[in-house]
KOLGU-4560 file (N, C-alpha, C; in nm, 3 decimals, padded with zeros to 5 digits):
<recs>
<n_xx: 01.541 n_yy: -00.245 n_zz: 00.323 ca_xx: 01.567 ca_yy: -00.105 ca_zz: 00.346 c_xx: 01.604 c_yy: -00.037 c_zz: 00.214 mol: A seq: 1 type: UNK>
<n_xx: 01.698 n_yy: -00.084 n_zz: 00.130 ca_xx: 01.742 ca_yy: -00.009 ca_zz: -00.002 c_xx: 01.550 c_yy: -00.028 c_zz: -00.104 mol: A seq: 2 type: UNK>
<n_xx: 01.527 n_yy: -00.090 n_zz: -00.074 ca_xx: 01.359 ca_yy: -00.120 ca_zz: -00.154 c_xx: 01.330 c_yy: 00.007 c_zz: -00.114 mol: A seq: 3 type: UNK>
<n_xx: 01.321 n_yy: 00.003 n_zz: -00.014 ca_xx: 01.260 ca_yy: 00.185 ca_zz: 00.026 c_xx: 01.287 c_yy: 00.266 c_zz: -00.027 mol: A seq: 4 type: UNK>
<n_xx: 01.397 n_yy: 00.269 n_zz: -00.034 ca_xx: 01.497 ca_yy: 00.400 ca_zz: -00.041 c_xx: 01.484 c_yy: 00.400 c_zz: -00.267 mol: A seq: 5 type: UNK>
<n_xx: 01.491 n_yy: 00.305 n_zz: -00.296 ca_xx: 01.488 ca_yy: 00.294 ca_zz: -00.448 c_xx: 01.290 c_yy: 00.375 c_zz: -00.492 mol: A seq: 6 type: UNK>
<n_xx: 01.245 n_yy: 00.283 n_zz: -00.389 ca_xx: 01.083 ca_yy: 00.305 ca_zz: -00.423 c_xx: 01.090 c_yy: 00.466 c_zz: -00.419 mol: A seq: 7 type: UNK>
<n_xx: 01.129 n_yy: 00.553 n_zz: -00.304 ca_xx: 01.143 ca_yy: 00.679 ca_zz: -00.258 c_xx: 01.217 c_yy: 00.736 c_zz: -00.375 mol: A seq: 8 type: UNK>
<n_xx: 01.300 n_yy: 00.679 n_zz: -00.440 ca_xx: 01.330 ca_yy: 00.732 ca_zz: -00.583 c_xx: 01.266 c_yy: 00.745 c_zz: -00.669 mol: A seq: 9 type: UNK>
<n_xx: 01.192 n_yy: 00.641 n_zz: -00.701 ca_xx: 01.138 ca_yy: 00.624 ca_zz: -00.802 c_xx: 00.986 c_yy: 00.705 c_zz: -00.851 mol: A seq: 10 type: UNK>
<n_xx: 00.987 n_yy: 00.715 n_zz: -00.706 ca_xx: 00.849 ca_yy: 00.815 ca_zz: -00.688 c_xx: 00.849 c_yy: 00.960 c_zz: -00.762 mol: A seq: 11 type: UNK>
<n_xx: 00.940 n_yy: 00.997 n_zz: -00.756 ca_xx: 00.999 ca_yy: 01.138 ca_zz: -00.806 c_xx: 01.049 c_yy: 01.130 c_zz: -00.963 mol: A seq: 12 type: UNK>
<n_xx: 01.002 n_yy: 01.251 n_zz: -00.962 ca_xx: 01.008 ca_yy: 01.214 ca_zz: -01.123 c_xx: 01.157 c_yy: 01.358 c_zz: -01.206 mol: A seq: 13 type: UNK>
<n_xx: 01.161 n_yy: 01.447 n_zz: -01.122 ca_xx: 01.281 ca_yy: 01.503 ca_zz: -01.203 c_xx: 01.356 c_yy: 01.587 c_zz: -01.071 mol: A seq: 14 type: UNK>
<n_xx: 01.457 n_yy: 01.651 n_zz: -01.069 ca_xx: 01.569 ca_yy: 01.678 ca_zz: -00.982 c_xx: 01.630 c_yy: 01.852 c_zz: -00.972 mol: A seq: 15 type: UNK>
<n_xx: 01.608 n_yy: 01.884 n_zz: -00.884 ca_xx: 01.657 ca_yy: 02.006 ca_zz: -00.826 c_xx: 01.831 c_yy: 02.002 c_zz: -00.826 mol: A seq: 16 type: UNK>
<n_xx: 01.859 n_yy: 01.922 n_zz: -00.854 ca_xx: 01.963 ca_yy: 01.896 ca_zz: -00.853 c_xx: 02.021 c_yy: 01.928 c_zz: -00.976 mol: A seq: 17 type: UNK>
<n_xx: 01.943 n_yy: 01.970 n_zz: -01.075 ca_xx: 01.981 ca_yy: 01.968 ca_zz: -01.190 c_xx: 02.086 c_yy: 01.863 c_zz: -01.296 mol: A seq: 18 type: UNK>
<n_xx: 02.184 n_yy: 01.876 n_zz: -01.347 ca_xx: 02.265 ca_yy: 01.818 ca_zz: -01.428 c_xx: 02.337 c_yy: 01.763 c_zz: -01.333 mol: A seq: 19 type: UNK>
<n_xx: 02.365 n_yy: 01.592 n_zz: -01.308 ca_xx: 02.470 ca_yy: 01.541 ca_zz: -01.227 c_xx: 02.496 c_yy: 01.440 c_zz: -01.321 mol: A seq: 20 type: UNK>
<n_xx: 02.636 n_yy: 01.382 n_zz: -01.279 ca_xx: 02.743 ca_yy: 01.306 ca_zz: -01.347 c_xx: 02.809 c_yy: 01.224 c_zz: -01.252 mol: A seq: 21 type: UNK>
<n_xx: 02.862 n_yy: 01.102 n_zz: -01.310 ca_xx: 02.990 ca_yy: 01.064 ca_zz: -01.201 c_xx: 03.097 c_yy: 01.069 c_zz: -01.280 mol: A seq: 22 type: UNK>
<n_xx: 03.192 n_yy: 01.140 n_zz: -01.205 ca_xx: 03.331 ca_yy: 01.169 ca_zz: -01.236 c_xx: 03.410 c_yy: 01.020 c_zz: -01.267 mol: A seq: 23 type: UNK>
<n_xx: 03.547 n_yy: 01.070 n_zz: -01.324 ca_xx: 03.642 ca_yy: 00.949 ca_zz: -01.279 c_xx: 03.677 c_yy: 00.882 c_zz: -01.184 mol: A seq: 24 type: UNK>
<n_xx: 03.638 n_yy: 00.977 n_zz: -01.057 ca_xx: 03.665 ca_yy: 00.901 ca_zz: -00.933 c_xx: 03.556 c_yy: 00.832 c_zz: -00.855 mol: A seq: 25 type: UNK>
<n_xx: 03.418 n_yy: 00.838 n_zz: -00.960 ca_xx: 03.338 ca_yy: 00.777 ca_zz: -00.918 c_xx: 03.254 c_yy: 00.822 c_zz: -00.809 mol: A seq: 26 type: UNK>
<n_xx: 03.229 n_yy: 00.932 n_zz: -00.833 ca_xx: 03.145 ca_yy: 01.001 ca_zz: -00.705 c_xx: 03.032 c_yy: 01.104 c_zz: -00.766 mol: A seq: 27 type: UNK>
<n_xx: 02.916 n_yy: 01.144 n_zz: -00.748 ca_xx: 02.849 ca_yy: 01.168 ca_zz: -00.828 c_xx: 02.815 c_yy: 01.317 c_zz: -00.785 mol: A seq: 28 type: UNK>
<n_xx: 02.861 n_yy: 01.427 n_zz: -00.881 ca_xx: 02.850 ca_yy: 01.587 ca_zz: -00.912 c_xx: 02.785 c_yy: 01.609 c_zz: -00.954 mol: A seq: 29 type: UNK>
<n_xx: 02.726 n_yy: 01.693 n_zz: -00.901 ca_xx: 02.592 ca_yy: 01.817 ca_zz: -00.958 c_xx: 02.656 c_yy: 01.969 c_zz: -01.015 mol: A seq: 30 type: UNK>
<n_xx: 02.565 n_yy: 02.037 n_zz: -01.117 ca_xx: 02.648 ca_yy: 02.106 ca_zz: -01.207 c_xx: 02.608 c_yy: 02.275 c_zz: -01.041 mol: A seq: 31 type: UNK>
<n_xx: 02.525 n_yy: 02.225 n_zz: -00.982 ca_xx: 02.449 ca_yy: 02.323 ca_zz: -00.838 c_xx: 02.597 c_yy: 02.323 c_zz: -00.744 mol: A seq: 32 type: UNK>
<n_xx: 02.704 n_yy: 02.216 n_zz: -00.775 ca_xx: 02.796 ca_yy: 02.209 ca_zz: -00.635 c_xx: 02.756 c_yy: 02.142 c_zz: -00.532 mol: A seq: 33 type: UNK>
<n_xx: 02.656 n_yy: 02.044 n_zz: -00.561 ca_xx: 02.654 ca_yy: 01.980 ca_zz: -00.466 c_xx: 02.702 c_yy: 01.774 c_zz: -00.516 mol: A seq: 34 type: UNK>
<n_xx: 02.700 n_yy: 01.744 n_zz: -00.384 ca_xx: 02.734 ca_yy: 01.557 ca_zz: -00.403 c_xx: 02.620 c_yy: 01.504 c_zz: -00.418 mol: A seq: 35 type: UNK>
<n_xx: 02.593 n_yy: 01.401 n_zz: -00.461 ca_xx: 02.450 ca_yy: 01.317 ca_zz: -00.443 c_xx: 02.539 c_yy: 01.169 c_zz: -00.425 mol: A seq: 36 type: UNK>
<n_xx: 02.465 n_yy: 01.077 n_zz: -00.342 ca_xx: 02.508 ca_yy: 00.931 ca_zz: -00.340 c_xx: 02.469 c_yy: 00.853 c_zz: -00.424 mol: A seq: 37 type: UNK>
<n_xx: 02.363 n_yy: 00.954 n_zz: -00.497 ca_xx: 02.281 ca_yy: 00.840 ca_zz: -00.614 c_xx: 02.195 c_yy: 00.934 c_zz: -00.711 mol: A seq: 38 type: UNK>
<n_xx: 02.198 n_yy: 00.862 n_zz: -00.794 ca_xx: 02.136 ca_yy: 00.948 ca_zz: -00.937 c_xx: 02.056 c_yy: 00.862 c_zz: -01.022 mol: A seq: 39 type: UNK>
<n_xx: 02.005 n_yy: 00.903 n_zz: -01.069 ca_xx: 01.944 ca_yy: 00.819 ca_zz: -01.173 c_xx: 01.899 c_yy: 00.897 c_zz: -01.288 mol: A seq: 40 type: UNK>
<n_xx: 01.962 n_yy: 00.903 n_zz: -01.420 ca_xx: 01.978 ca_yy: 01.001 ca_zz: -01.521 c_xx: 01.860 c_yy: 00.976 c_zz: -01.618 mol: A seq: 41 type: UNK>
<n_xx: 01.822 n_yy: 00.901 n_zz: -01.579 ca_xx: 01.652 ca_yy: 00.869 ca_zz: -01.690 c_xx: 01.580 c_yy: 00.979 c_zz: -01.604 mol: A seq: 42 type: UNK>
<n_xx: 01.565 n_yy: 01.001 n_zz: -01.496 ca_xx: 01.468 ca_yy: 01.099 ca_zz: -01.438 c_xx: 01.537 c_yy: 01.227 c_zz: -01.377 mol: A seq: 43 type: UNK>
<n_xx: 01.652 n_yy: 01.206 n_zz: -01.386 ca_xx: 01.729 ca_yy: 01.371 ca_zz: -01.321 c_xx: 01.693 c_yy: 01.349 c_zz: -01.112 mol: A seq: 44 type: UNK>
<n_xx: 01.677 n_yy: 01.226 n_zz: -01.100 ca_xx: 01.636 ca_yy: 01.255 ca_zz: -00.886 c_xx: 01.745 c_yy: 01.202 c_zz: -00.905 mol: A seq: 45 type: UNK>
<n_xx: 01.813 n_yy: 01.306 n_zz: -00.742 ca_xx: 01.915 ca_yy: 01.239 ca_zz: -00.684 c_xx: 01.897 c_yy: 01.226 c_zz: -00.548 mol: A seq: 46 type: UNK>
<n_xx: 01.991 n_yy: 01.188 n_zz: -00.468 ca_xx: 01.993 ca_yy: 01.142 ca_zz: -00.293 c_xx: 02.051 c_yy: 01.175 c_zz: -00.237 mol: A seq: 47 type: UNK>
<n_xx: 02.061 n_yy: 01.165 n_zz: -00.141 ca_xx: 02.183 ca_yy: 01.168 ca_zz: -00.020 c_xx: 02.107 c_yy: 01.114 c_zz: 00.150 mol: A seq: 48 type: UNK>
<n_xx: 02.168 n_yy: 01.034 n_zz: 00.150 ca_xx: 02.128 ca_yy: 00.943 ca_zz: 00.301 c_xx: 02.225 c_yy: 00.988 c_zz: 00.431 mol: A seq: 49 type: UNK>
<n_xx: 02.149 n_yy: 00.989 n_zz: 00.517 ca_xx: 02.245 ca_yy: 01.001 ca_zz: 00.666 c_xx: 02.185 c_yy: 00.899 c_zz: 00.753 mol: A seq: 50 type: UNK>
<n_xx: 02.252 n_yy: 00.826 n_zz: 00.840 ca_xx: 02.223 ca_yy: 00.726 ca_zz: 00.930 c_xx: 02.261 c_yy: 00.780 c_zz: 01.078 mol: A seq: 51 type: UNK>
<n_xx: 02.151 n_yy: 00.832 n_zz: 01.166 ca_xx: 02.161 ca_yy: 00.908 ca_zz: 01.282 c_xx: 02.203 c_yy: 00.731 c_zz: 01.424 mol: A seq: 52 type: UNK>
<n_xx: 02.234 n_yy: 00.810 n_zz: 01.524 ca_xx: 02.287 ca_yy: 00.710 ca_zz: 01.647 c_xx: 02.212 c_yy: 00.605 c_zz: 01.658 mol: A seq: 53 type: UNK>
<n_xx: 02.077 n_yy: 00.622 n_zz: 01.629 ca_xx: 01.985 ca_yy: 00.490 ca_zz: 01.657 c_xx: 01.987 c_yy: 00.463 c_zz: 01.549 mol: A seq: 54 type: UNK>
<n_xx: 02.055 n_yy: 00.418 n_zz: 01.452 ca_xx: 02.056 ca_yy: 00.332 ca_zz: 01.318 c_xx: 01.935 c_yy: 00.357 c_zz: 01.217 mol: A seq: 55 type: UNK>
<n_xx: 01.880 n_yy: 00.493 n_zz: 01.237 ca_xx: 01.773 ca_yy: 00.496 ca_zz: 01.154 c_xx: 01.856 c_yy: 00.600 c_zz: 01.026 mol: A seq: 56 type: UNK>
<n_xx: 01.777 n_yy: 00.573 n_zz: 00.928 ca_xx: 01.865 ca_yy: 00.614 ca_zz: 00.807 c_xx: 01.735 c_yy: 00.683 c_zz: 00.750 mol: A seq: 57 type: UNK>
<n_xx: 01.784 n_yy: 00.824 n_zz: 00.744 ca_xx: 01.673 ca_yy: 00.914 ca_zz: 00.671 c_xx: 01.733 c_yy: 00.947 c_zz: 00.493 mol: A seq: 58 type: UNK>
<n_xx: 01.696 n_yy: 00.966 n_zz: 00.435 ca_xx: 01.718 ca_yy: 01.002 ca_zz: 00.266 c_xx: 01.610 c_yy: 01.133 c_zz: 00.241 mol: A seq: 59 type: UNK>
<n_xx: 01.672 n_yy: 01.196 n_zz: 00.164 ca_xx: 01.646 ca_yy: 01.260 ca_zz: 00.149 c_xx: 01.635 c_yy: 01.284 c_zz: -00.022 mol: A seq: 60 type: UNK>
<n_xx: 01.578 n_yy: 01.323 n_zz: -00.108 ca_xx: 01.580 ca_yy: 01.321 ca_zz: -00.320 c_xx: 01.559 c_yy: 01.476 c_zz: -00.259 mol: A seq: 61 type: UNK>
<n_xx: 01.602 n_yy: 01.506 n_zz: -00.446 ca_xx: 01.663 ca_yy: 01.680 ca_zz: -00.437 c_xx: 01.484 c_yy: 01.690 c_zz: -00.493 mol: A seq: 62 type: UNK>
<n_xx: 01.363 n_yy: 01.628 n_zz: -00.502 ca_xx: 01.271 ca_yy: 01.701 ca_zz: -00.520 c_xx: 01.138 c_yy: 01.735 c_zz: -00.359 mol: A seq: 63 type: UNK>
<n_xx: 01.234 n_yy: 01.691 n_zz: -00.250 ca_xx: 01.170 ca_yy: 01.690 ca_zz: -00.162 c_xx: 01.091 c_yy: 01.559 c_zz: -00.080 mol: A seq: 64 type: UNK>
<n_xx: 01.141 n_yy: 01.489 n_zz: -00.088 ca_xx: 01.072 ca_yy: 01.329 ca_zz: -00.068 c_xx: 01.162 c_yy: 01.337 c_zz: 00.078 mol: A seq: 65 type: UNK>
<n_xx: 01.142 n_yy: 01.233 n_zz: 00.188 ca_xx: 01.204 ca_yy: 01.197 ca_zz: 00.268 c_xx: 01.170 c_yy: 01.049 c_zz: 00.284 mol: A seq: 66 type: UNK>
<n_xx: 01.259 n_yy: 00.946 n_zz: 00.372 ca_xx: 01.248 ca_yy: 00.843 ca_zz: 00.365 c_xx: 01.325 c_yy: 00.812 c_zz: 00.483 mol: A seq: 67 type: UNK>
<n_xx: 01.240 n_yy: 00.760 n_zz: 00.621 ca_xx: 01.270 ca_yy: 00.694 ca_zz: 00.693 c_xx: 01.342 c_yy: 00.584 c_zz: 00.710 mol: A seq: 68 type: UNK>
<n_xx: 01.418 n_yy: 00.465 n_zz: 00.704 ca_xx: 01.419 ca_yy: 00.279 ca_zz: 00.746 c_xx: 01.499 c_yy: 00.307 c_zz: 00.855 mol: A seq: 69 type: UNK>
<n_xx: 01.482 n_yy: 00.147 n_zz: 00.922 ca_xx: 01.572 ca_yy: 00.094 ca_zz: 00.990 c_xx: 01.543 c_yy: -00.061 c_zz: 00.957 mol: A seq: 70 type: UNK>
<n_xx: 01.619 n_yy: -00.113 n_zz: 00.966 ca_xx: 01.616 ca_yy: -00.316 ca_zz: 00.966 c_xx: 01.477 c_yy: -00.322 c_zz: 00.835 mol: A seq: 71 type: UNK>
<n_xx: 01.463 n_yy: -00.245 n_zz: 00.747 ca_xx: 01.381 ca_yy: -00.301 ca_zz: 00.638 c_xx: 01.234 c_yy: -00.273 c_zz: 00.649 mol: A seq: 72 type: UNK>
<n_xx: 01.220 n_yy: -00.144 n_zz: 00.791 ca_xx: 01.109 ca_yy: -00.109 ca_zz: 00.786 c_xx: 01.085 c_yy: 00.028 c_zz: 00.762 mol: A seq: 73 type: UNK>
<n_xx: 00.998 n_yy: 00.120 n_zz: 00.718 ca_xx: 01.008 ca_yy: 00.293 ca_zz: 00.715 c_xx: 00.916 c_yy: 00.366 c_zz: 00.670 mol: A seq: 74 type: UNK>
<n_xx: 00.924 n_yy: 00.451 n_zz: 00.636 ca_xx: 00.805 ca_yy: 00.571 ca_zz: 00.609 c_xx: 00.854 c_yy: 00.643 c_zz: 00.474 mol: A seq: 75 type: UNK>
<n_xx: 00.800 n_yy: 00.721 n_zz: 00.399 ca_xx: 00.806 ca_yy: 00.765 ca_zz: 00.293 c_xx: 00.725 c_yy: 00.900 c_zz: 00.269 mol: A seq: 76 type: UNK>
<n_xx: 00.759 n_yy: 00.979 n_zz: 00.268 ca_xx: 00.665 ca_yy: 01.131 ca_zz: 00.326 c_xx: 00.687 c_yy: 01.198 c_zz: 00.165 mol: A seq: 77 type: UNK>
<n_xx: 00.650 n_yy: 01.179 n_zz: 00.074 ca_xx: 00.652 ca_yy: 01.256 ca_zz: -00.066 c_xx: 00.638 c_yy: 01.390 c_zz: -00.026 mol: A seq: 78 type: UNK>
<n_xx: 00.691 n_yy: 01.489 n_zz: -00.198 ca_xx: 00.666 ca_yy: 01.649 ca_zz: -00.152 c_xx: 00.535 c_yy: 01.689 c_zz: -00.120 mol: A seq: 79 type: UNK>
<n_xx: 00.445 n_yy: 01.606 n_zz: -00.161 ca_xx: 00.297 ca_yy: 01.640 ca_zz: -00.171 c_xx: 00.231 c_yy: 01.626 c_zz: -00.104 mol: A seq: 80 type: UNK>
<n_xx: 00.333 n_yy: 01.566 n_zz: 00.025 ca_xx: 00.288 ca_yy: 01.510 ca_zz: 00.174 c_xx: 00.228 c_yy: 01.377 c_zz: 00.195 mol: A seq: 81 type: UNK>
<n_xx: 00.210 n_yy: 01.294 n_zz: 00.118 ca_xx: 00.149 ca_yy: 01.175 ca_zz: 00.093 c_xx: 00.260 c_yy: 01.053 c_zz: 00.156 mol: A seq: 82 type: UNK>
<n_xx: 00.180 n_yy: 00.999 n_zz: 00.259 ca_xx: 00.301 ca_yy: 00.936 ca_zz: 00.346 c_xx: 00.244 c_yy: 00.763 c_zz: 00.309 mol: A seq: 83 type: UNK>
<n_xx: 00.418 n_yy: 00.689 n_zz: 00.287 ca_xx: 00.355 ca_yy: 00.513 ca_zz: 00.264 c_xx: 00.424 c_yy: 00.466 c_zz: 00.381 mol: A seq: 84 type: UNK>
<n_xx: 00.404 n_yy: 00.360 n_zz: 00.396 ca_xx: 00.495 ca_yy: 00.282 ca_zz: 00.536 c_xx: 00.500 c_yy: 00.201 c_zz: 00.509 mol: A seq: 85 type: UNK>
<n_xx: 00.585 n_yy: 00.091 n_zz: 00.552 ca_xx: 00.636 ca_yy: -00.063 ca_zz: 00.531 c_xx: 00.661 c_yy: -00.144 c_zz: 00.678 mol: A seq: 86 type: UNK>
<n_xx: 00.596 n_yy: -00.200 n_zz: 00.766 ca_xx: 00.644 ca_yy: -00.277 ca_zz: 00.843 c_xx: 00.676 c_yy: -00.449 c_zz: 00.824 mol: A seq: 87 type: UNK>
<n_xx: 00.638 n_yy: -00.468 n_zz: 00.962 ca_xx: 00.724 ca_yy: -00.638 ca_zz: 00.943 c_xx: 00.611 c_yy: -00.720 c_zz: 00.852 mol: A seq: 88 type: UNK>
<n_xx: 00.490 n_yy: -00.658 n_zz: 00.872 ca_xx: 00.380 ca_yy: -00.717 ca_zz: 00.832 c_xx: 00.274 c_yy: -00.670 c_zz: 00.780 mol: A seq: 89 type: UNK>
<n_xx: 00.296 n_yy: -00.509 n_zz: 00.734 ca_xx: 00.177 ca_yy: -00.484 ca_zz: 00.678 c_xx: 00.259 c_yy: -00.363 c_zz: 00.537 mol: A seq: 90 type: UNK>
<n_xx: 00.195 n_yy: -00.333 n_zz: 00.462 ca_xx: 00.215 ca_yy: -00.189 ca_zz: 00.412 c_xx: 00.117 c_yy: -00.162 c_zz: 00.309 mol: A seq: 91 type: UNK>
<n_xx: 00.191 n_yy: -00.022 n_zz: 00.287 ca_xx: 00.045 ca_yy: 00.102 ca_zz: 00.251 c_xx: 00.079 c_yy: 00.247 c_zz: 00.237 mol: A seq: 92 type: UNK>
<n_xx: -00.020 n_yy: 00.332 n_zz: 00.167 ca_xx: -00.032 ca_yy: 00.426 ca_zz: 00.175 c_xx: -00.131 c_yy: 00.532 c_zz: 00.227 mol: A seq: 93 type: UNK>
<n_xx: -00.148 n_yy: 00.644 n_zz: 00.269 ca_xx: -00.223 ca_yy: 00.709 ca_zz: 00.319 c_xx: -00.276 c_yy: 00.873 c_zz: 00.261 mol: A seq: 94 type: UNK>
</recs>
């Protein structure tokens, strides 16, 4: 599941999010006012994940990407609409 969620990063190449940092307390600020759970400062994308009642965990990057999992399987819907998937036994893009 984090494979996903990293790949769904990695896909993206710079951040709406503009300038983010992690503070002293270890939590990661955007200069916009907003939080991100994750950053990655070589490319400026950041994240933020929510995990709804049925254990599915959507993500979301500040350039528009979304990212499905649950148990290590999911979907990947880029801004450009270009969707990949991962199941128990197959994956791909479309």
């Amino acid at each position: 599941m984090r494979m996903l969620v990293v790949l769904a990063c990695m896909m993206l190449s710079s951040g709406a999010f503009a300038e983010c940092t992690t503070n002293a307390r270890g939590a990661t600020v955007c200069n916009n006012g907003q939080t991100a759970e994750g950053y990655n400062p070589n490319t400026g994308n950041a994240f933020k994940a929510q995990k709804n009642q049925a254990g599915v965990r959507t993500t979301q990057t500040s350039k528009g990407g979304e990212a499905k999992t649950e148990n290590g399987k999911g979907v990947y819907k880029s801004p450009s609409g270009k969707k990949c998937y991962k199941g128990a036994n197959s994956q791909g893009c479309n």
